[in-house]
C-alpha positions, 0 to 999 in steps of 0.5 A: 583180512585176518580170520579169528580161529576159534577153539571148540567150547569143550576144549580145555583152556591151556593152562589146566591142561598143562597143569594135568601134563606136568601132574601127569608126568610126575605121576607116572615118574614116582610111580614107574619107579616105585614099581621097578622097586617093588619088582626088584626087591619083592616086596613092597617094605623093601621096595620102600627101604631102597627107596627111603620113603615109606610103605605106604608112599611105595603103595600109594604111588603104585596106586596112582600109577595103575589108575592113570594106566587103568590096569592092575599091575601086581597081585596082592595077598598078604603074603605075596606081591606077584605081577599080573599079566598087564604088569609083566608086559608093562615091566618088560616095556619100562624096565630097559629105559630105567635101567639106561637112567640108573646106568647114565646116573652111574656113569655120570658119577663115574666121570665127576669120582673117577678116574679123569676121561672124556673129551676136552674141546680147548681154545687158544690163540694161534701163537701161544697155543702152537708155541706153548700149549699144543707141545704139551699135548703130548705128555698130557695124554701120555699121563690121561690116556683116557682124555682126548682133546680138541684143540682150537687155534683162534685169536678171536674171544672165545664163545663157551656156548656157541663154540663148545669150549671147556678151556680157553686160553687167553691173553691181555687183561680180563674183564668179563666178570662171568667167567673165572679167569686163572692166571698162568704167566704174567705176558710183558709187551716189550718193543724189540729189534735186531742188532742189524736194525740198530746199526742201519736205524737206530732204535726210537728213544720215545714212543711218538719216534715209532712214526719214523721208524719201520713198525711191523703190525700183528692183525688177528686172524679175525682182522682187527690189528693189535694196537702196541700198548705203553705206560706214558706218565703213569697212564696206559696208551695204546699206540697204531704206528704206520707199517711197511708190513703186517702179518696174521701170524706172530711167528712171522712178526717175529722172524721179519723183526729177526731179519732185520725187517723193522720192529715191533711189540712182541709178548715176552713168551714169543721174545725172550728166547731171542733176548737171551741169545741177543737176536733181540734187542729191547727198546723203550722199555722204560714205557713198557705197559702194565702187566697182563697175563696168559690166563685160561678161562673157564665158565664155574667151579662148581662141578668140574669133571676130573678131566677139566681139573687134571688139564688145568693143573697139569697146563698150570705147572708145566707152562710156570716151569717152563719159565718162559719170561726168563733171562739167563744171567748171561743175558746182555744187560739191556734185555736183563732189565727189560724182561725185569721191567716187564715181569715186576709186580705193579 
């Protein structure tokens, strides 16, 4: 059985106390910084053109301050304005917890005009942040030593609020609205095997010939295996072949392909240094799916600290130099056209 509590019939109800804190509150605000004012400066009138309000604001809510505190904090003549006995010990008591407001105000302009510093906690998935991203560290903090960073390999979606993130890489198609997604690079998905599976296999002419050939799978650290993706008659599909192996980590995709272990759907950063020297050999490249990208990712443009904004710029400039995506001139024929295909506007 359920006891009803009742409240005594003179307490207040909730809602006017509430009222009384909030007044009460903003009250003792305007006032103990009026009166820092006054102390500081002297004077009222001053105290009021450091504050840009008028006098009779800095008196008034002074005023209001001492009959909350029912004390008489300054001595007034017309000729001077001292503090009394009460008013001493209450300035010595507010005074260093004012002083860490205007300092933290101070700092926070510091940080959003000066020069970039503080912590950046960065995401990124686990082969572009260890192959792209974390080389660049380096020089990054060789040009913004005040800059410390965080770096979180993962290739789950990023949670901004739950995992701290300021920047997060990431790969594929953007389709979360409430976040502003930059596009570094284009990221192409060619199909790629070795000269030494060529030779014992064959390479698959169609994308349903992927069934009966040795496909090796990319799982994602968090489980779900990637699904290979095509462009079949102007439509996208996603494709599961069976596997003989399936690695968590893309660099391993990479070297069992290398060793002649089977094919697979690699992104271009990961491929094309391979295709250039001809390790690589690309295949249903004509199926090859709509461009995606490498973008980072962060929640608004409003109010970017410098450090955010040095980091962007700075990963922007060096990952498009880096012309990851490229082939030589040199390249064979077929890996010309498949990185062509791959980074072509659509």
């Amino acid at each position: 059985m359920s006891i009803p509590i009742l409240l005594p019939s003179s307490s207040p109800p909730l809602a006017p106390r509430m009222d009384s804190l909030a007044s009460s509150f903003a009250t003792s605000y305007t006032g103990v910084l009026a009166f820092i004012a006054v102390v500081t400066e002297g004077s009222f009138a001053r105290a009021a053109d450091r504050l840009g309000i008028g006098r009779s604001a800095v008196s008034r809510n002074v005023r209001r301050l001492e009959d909350q505190l029912d004390v008489q904090l300054f001595r007034r003549t017309t000729r001077s304005t001292t503090l009394t006995r009460e008013g001493e010990v209450f300035y010595t008591n507010c005074h260093s917890g004012v002083d860490r407001i205007v300092r933290a105000v101070e700092d926070m302009r510091d940080l959003r005009h000066g020069p970039p510093r503080g912590h950046l906690r960065i995401s990124a998935p686990v082969g572009f942040g260890r192959r792209v991203v974390a080389p660049l560290l380096g020089e990054f903090r060789a040009s913004y030593p005040d800059v410390t960073i965080d770096l979180l390999l993962d290739d789950k979606p990023t949670d901004f609020t739950s995992d701290r993130v300021d920047i997060a890489f990431r790969d594929g198609r953007m389709e979360d609205a409430q976040i502003i997604a930059r596009q570094i690079i284009p990221m192409p998905l060619l199909v790629c095997a070795s000269p030494a599976y060529r030779a014992a296999r064959g390479l698959p002419a169609t994308v349903d010939a992927l069934a009966e050939h040795d496909c090796i799978n990319f799982r994602y650290t968090y489980g779900r295996i990637f699904e290979w993706e095509f462009n079949l008659d102007g439509q996208p599909r996603k494709f599961l072949p069976p596997a003989k192996l399936a690695y968590n980590d893309v660099d391993l995709v990479l070297q069992a392909v290398l060793d002649g272990h089977g094919i697979a759907q690699l992104p271009g950063y990961l491929a094309c240094e391979s295709l250039r020297t001809g390790a690589l050999l690309p295949c249903l490249v004509e199926y090859a799916p709509e461009q995606s990208g490498h973008y980072m990712c962060y929640l608004s443009r409003r109010h970017l600290p410098p450090r955010m904004r040095v980091f962007i710029d700075f990963m922007t400039m060096k990952i498009r130099a880096a012309e990851l995506n490229r082939l030589d001139d040199t390249s064979p024929p077929t890996a010309t056209a498949a990185i062509g295909a791959m980074t072509a506007p659509v």
